[in-house]
C-alpha positions as CSV (number, residue, x, y, z in Angstrom):
1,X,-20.1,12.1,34.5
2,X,-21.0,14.3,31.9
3,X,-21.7,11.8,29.5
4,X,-23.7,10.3,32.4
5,X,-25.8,13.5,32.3
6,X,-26.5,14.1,28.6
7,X,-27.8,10.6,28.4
8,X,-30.2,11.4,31.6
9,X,-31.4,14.7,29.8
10,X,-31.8,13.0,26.2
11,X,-34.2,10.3,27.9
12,X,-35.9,12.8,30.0
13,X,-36.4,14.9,26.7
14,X,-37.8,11.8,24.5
15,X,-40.2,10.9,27.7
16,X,-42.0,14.1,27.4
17,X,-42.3,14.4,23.8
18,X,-43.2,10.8,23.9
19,X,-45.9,11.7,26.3
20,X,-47.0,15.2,24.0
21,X,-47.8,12.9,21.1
22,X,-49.7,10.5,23.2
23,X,-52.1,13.8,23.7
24,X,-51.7,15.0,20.1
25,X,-53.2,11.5,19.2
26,X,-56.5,12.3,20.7
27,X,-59.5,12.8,18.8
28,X,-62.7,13.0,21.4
29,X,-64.3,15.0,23.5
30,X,-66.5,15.0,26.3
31,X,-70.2,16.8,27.1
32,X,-71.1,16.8,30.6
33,X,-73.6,18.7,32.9
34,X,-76.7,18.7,34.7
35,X,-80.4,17.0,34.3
36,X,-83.3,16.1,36.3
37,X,-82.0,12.8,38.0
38,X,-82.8,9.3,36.2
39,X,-83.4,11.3,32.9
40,X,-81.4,10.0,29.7
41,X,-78.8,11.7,27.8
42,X,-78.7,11.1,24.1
43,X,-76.0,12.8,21.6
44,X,-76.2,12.2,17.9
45,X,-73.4,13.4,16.3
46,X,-75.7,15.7,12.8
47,X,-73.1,14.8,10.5
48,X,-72.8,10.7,10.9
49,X,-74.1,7.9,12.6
50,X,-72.8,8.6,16.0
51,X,-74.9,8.7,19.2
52,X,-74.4,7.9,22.8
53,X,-76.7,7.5,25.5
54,X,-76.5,8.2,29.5
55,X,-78.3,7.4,32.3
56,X,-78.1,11.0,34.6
57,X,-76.5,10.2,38.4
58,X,-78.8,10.8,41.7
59,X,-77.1,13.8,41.6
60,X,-78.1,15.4,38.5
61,X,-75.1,15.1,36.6
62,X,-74.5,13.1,33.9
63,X,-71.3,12.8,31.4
64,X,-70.8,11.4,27.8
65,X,-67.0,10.7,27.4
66,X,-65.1,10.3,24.3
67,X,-67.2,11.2,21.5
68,X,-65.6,12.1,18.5
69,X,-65.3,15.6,17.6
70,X,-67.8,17.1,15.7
71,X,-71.1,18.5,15.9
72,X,-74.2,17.2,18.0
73,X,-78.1,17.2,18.7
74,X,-78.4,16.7,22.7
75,X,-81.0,15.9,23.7
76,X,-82.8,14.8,27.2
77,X,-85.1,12.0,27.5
78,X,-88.1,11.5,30.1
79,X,-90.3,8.4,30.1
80,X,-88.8,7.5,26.4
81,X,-89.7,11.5,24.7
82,X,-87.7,14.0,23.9
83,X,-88.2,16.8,26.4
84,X,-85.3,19.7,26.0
85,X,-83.1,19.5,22.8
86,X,-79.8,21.7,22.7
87,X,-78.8,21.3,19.0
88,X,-75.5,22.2,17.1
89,X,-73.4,21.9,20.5
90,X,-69.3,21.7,19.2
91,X,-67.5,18.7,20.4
92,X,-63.6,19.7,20.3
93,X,-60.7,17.3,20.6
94,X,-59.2,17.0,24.3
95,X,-62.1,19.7,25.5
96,X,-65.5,19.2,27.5
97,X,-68.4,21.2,27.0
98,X,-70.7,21.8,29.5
99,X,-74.6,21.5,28.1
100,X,-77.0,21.6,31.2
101,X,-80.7,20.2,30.0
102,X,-83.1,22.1,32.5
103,X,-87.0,21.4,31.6
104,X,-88.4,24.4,33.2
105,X,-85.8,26.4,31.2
106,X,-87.8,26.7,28.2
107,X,-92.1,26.0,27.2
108,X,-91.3,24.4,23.6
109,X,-88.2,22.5,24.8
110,X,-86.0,23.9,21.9
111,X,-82.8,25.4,23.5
């Protein structure tokens, strides 16, 4: 029986460091928040090529999953233009950040 039970511990200690490396593994984060409704998204990443684009939800909300970590320019788009830029916004492994692109918020647009 005890043999029975260091076996069942051994396995049960392997599964969670087998699940902790699955998480060390990651390398994206997310940037979510809020915008006028039907507005696009964009994140360019100022160091490479990166960029995403999102549509924002009915709701105002909008999310860009899994973008690698580093540094972005994000920027809402009305009609095609640039309209409210937050720039320099961190992107950390495993983390969200919350970036909410209001255009009354500011006259230039510059956040």
């Amino acid at each position: 029986m005890k043999k029975l039970n260091s076996m069942v511990a051994a396995l049960a200690v392997c599964g969670l460091l087998g699940s902790a490396a699955a998480y060390a593994q990651a390398t994206a984060g997310d940037v979510f928040g809020k915008a006028p409704a039907g507005d696009t998204v964009f994140a360019k990443n100022t160091s490479n090529a990166t960029q995403r684009q999102v549509k924002v939800d009915d709701k105002g909300r909008y999310s860009i999953r899994s973008l690698p970590a580093g540094v972005y320019d994000v920027t809402l788009m009305e009609n095609g233009k640039p309209v409210v830029k937050h720039a320099n916004v961190p992107v950390v492994v495993g983390r969200g950040i919350k970036v909410d692109l209001n255009t009354s918020a500011s006259g230039t647009g510059q956040q």
